[in-house]
C-alpha positions in Angstrom: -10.4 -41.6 -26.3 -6.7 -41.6 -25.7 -4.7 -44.7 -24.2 -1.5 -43.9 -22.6 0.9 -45.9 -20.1 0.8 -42.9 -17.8 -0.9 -39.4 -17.2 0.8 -35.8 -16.8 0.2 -36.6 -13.1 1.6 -39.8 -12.7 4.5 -40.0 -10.3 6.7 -40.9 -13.5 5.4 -38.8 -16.2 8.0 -37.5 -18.8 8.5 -35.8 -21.9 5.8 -38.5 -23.7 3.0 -37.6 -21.2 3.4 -33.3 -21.7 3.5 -33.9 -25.1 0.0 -35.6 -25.2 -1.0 -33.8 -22.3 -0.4 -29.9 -24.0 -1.9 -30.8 -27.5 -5.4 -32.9 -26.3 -5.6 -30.1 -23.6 -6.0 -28.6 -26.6 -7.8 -30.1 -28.6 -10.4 -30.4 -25.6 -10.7 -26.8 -25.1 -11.6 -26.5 -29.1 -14.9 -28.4 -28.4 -14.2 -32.5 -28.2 -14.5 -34.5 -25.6 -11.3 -36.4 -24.6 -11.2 -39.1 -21.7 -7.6 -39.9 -21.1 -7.0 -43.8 -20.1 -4.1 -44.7 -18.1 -2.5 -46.6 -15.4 -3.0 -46.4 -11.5 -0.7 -45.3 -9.8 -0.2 -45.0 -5.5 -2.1 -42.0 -3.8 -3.7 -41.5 -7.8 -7.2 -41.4 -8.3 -9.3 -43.9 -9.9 -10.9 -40.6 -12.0 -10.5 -36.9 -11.9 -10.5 -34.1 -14.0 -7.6 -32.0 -15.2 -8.5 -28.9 -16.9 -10.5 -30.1 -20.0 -9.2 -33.6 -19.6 -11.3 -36.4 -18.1 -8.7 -39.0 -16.8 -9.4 -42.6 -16.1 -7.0 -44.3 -14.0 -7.1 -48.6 -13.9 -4.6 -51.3 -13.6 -1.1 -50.5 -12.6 2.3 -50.7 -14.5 2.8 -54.0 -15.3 -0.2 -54.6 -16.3 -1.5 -50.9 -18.2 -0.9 -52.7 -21.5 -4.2 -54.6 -21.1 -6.1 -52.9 -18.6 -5.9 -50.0 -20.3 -7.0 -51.3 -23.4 -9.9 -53.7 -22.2 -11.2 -50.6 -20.1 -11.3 -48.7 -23.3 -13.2 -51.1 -25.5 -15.8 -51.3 -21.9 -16.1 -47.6 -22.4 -16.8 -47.8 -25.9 -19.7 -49.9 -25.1 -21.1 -47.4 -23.6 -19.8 -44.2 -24.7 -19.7 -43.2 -27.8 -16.1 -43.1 -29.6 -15.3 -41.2 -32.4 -11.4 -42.3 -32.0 -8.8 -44.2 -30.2 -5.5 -42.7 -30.1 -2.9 -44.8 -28.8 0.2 -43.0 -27.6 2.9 -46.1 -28.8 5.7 -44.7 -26.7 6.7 -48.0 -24.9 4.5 -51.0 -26.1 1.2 -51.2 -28.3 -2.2 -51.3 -27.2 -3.2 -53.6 -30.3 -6.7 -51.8 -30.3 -7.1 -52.4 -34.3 -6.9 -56.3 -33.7 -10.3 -55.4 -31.5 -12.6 -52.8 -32.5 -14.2 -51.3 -35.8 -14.0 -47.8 -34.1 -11.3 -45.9 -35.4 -7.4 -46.1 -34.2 -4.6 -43.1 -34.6 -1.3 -44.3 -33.4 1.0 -41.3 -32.2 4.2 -42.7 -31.9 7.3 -41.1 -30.1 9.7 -43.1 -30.0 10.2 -46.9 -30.2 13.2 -48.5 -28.5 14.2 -51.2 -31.0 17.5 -52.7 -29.6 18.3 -50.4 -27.2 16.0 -51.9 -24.8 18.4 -54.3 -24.6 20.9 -52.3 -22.9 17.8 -50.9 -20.4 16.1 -54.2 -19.4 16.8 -58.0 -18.6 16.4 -60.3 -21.7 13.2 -61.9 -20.6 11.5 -58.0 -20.7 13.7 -56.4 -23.5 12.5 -59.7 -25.6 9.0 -59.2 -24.9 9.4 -55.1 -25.6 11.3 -56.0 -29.0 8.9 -58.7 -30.0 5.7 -56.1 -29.1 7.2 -53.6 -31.9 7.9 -56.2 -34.6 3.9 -56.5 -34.6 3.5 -53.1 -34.9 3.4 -53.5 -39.1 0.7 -55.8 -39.6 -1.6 -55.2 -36.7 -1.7 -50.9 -37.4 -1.5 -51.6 -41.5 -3.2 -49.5 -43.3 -4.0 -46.7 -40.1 -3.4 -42.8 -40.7 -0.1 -42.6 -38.3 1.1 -39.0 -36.6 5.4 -39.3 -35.4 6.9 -37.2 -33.2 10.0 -36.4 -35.3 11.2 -37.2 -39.0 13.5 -39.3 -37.2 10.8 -41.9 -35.8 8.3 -41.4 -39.3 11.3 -42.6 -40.9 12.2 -45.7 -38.3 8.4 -46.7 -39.0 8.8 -46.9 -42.5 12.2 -48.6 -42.2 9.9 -51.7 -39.7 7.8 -52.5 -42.3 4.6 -49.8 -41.4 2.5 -49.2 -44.3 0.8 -46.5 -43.1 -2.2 -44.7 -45.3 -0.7 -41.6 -44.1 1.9 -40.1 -42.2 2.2 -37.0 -40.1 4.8 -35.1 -38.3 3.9 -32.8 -35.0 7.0 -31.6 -33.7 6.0 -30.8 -29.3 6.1 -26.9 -29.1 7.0 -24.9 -25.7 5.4 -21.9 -23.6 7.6 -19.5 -25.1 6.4 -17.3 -21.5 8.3 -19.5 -19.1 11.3 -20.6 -21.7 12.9 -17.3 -22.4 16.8 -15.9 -22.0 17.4 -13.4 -20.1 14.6 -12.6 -17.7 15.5 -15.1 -14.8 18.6 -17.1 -13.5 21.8 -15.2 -14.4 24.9 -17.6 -16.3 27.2 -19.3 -14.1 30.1 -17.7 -12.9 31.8 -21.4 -13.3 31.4 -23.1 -16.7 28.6 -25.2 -16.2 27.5 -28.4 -18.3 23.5 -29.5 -17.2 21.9 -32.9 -18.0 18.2 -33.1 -17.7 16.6 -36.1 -18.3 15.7 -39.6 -16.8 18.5 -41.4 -15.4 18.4 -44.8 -17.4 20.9 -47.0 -18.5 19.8 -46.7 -21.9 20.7 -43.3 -22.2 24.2 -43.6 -21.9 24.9 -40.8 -19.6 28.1 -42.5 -18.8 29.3 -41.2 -22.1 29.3 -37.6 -21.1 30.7 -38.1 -17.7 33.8 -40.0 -19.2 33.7 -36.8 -21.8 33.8 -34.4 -18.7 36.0 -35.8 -16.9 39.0 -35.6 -19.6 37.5 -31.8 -20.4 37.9 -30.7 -16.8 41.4 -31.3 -16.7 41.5 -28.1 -19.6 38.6 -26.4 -18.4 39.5 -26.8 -14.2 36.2 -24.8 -13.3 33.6 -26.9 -15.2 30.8 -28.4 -13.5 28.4 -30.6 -14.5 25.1 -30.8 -13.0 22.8 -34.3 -13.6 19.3 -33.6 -13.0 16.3 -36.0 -12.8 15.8 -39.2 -11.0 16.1 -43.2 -12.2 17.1 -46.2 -11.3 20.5 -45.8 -13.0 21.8 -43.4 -10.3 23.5 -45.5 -8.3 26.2 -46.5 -11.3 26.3 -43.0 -12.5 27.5 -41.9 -9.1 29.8 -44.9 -8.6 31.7 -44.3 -12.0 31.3 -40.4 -11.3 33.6 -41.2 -7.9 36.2 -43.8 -10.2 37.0 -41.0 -12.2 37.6 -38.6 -9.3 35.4 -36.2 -10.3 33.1 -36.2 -7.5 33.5 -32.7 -6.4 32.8 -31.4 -9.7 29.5 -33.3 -10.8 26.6 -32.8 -9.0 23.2 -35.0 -8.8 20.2 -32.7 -8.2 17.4 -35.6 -8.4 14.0 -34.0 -9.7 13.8 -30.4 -9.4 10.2 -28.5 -10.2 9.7 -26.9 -13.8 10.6 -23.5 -12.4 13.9 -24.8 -10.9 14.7 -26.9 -14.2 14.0 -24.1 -16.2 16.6 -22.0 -13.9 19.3 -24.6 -14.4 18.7 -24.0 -18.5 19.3 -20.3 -18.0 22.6 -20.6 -15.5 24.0 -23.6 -17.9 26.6 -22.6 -20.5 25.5 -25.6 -22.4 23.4 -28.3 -22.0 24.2 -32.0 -22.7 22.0 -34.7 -24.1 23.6 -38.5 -24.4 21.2 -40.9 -26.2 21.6 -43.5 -28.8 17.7 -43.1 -30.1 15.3 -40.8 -29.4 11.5 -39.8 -30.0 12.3 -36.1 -29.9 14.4 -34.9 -26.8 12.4 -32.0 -25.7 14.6 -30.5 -23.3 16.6 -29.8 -25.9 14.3 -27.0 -27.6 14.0 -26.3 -23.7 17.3 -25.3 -23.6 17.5 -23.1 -27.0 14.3 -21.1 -25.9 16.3 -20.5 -22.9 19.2 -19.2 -25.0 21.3 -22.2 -23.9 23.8 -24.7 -27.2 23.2 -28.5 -26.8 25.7 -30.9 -27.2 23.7 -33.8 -28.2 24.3 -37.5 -29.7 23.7 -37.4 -33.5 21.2 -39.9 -33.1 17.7 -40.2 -34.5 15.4 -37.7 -32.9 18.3 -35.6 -31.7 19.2 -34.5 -35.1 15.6 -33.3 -35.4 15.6 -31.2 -32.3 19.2 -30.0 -32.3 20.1 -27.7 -35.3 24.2 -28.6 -35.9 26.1 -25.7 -35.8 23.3 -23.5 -35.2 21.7 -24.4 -32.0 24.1 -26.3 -30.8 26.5 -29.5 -31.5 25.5 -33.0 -32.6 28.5 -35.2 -31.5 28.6 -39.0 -32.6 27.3 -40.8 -29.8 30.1 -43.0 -28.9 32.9 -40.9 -29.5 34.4 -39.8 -25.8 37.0 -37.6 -28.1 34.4 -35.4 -29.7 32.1 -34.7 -26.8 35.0 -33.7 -24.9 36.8 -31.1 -27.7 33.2 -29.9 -27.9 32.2 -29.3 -23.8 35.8 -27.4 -23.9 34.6 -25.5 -26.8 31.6 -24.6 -25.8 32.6 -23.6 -21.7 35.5 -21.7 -23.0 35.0 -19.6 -26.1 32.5 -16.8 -25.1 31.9 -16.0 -28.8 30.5 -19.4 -30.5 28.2 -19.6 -27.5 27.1 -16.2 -27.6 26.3 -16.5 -31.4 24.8 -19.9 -30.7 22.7 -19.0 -28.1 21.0 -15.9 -30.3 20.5 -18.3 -32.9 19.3 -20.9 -30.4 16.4 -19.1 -29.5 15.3 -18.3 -33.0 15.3 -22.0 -33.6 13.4 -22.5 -30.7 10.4 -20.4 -31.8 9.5 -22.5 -34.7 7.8 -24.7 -32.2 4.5 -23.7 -30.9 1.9 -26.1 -29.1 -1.2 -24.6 -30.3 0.6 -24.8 -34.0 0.7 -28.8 -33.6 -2.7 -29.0 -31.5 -4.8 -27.6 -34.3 -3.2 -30.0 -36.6 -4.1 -32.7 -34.0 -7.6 -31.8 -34.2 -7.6 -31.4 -37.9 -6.3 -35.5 -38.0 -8.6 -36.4 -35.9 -11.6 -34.7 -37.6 -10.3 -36.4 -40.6 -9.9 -39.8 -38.9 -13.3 -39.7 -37.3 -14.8 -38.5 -40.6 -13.2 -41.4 -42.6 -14.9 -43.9 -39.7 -18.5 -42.9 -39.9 -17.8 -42.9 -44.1 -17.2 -46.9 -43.6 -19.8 -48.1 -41.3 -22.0 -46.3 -43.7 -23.2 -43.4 -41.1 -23.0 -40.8 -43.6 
């Protein structure tokens, strides 16, 4: 049984939810059963079906953090449960504190004190407080991370985990390819896709592009998905007189993201902290460099040098000499973008789902072992 904040059709799914979503898909299809519990959400039903996936749909956003988790321990009353698998990609469930059955925390990302910079104090407090309990309530527990990165920030917060796996996401290498849709831009084009939150510093790379415009006259820079952050970024995007240069598309469907991969001369990707960044791999399969934050989770999904650039997060300097690098010299981005795609293809879905269903075999295994069920 899987507890997440949202599903893949939730009106705000991200990069968390197709994560989950492409390895329990899965995982179903190999033979388990897997109800997916999550929040409601407006014109969402209460249940449905997607593909192998039987989704379950209670409480809304505010309040997933315990309806979510008191309709799973109903369930388990009643269903038979092998495993809860908490996606921890915002704030705990705390299922441990509550059942004997079995709990696998997959964790993406954690925000730490970056929330800070995304919330008010009364909410970033209650988010910071929620991880600092991570430790003692999950001790012990068999743990999978999205990156090195975050396996590394668990250790460093006190988890004492009895083990400690890594399951990098993968892509469909049949949509995410170079060179058999969108043509390059004529105009050297920079493209941001990705939420638009405050804690992702995309202010950084607009500051960045402004300066490299006035050597690269041409550039563009297109800012694609939707948040509640617009509304600044366009403001300062206007202070800086840049407006007719920087462009914001909202959300755009996977084929017309995928498009703007394949016109882009490079993609950008600001963020002090990440779980992953999986537009970034995105990008390389597309045959497109990243210029990226050298920030945990980035530096996992960006190869520097190779698939692209990692660029100290603060430093308006260095993102700027690198956009102008990358819009204007033809060979480091054709070399970058041949070697982009080979990095790309180390990461395969079905690769990480059949490790997924190996852990949870194991995890199942070692929960019938101690309540003595042989």
């Amino acid at each position: 049984m899987l507890l997440d904040y949202r599903d893949l059709h939730h009106p705000e799914a991200g990069g968390a939810e197709v994560y989950m979503h492409e390895l329990f898909r899965r995982v179903a299809a190999s033979g388990h059963r897997v109800t997916w519990i999550s929040a409601r959400f407006p014109g969402g039903a209460a249940e449905e079906r997607i593909g192998d996936l039987r989704v379950l749909r209670v409480g809304n956003k505010a309040t997933a953090n315990f309806t979510t988790a008191a309709a799973a321990l109903w369930l388990a009353r009643r269903e038979r449960v092998d495993v809860f698998v908490e996606n921890i990609c915002k704030i705990p469930f705390f299922l441990p504190a509550f059942t004997k059955v079995p709990v696998l925390p997959v964790v993406l990302h954690l925000f730490g004190h970056t929330v800070f910079a995304e919330a008010n104090p009364a909410v970033a407090s209650y988010v910071w407080l929620y991880e600092r309990l991570i430790p003692p309530v999950y001790r012990g527990l068999r743990f999978v991370a999205l990156s090195e990165s975050t396996a590394q920030d668990l250790v460093r917060r006190g988890v004492r985990a009895r083990g400690m796996d890594v399951i990098p996401p993968g892509l469909d290498f049949d949509r995410y390819a170079a060179g058999n849709g969108a043509a390059r831009s004529p105009a050297p084009l920079l493209v941001y896709v990705g939420r638009l939150k405050r804690y992702k510093q995309l202010d950084i790379v607009i500051h960045a592009f402004a300066q490299a415009r006035r050597r690269v006259p041409g550039a563009r820079l297109a800012i694609i998905g939707k948040g509640d952050d617009r509304p600044r970024l366009e403001a300062l995007v206007q202070s800086l007189g840049v407006g007719d240069a920087v462009t914001f598309e909202g959300f755009v469907s996977e084929e017309e993201k995928i498009a703007w991969f394949q016109r882009a001369h490079a993609v950008v990707y600001p963020s002090p902290k990440e779980g992953w960044g999986i537009s970034t791999i995105e990008a390389a399969a597309c045959g497109t460099p990243v210029l990226a934050s050298d920030s945990e989770g980035l530096r996992d999904a960006v190869s520097d040098g190779i698939s692209g650039f990692l660029v100290p997060h603060r430093d308006v300097g260095r993102w700027e000499q690198r956009m102008v690098e990358l819009l204007t010299d033809d060979g480091l981005r054709a070399r970058m973008s041949t070697a982009a795609v080979v990095w790309a293809r180390q990461f395969d879905w079905e690769v990480g789902a059949e490790k997924m269903r190996r852990i949870l075999e194991e995890v199942a295994a070692s929960g019938r072992r101690a309540r003595g069920d042989g």
